[in-house]
C-alpha positions in Angstrom: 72.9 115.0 114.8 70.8 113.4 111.7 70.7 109.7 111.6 72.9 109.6 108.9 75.1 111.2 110.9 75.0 108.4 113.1 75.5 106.1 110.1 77.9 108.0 109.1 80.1 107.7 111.9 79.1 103.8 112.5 80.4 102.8 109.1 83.3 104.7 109.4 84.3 103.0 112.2 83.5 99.7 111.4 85.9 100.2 108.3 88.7 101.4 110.5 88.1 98.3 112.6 87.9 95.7 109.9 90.7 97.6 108.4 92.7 96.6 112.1 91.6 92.8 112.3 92.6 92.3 108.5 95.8 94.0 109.2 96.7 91.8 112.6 95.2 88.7 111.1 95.2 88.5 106.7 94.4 84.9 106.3 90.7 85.3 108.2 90.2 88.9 109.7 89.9 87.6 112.8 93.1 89.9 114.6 90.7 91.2 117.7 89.0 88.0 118.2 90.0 84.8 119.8 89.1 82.4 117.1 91.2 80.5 115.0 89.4 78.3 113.0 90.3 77.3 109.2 88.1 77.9 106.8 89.9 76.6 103.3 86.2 78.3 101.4 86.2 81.6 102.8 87.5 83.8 99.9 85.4 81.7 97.4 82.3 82.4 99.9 83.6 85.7 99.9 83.1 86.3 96.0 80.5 84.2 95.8 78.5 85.9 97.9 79.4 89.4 96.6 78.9 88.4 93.1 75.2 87.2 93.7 74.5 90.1 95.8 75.3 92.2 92.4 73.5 89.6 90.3 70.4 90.1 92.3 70.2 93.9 93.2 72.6 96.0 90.9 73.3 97.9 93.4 75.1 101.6 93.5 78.3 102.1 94.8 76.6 103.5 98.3 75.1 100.3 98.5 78.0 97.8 98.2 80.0 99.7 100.3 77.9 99.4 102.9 77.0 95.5 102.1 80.7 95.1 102.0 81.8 96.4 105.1 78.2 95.3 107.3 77.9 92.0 105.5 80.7 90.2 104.8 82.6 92.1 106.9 85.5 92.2 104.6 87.9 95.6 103.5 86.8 97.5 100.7 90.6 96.0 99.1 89.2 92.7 99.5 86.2 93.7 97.2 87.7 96.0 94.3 90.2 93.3 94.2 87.0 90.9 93.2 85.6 93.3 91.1 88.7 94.2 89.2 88.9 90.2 88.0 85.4 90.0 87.1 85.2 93.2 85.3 88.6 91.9 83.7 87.0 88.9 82.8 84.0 90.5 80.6 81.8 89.4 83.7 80.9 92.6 85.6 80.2 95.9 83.9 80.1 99.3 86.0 77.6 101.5 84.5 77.9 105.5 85.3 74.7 106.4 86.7 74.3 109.7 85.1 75.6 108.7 81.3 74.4 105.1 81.6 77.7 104.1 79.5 80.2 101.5 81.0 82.4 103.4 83.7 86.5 102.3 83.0 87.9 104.4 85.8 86.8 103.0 89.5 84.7 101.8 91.5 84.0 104.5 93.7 83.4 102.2 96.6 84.5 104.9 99.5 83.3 106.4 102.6 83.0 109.7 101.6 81.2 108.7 98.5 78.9 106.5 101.1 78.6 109.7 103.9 78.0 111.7 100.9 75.3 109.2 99.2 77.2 110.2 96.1 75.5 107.2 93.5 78.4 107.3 90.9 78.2 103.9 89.1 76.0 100.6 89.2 77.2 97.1 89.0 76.0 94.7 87.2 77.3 90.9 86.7 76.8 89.7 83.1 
């Protein structure tokens, strides 16, 4: 098996598990573990921190999925959900990777775009 086999397989299952806490717990994605702490800033520490991620890298779909799921450890929902607002707001623009023109249809923020390294679009925060 390649490593990115193993990679594969890892962030597959860390999305099925993050998909299981948010499920069991929606306020804090925290339905495996014992903590119940309140945290009134998460979801604007949530978009914060995904926005200046963009800001900083313009990264490929491949590569937000992965930041998504490894670093804030939130659902891929929680994300497009973000980006959707943004891009509705004038403030983010996905670029298509081959054509270089603004990309209207998706995201492509999936795993078998990630297992796949299938670069579709780039993200850019304006």
């Amino acid at each position: 098996m390649t490593p990115d086999g193993v990679r594969g397989y890892y962030i597959n299952g860390l999305e099925k598990f993050l998909d299981v806490e948010w499920g069991l717990d929606s306020d804090e994605g925290t339905g495996s573990r014992n903590e119940k702490t309140i945290n009134l800033f998460k979801d604007s520490e949530f978009t914060s921190e995904l926005t200046e991620f963009i800001k900083k890298y313009k990264p490929d779909n491949i590569i937000l999925y992965e930041f998504v799921l490894r670093r804030l450890r939130r659902r891929i929902k929680h994300a497009t959900d973000i980006l959707k607002e943004l891009r509705q707001k004038g403030s983010l623009e996905v670029i298509d990777i081959k054509t270089d023109k603004i990309n209207k249809k998706g995201f492509y923020l999936s795993y078998d775009n990630y297992i796949n390294s299938a670069k579709i679009v780039k993200f850019i925060i304006c």
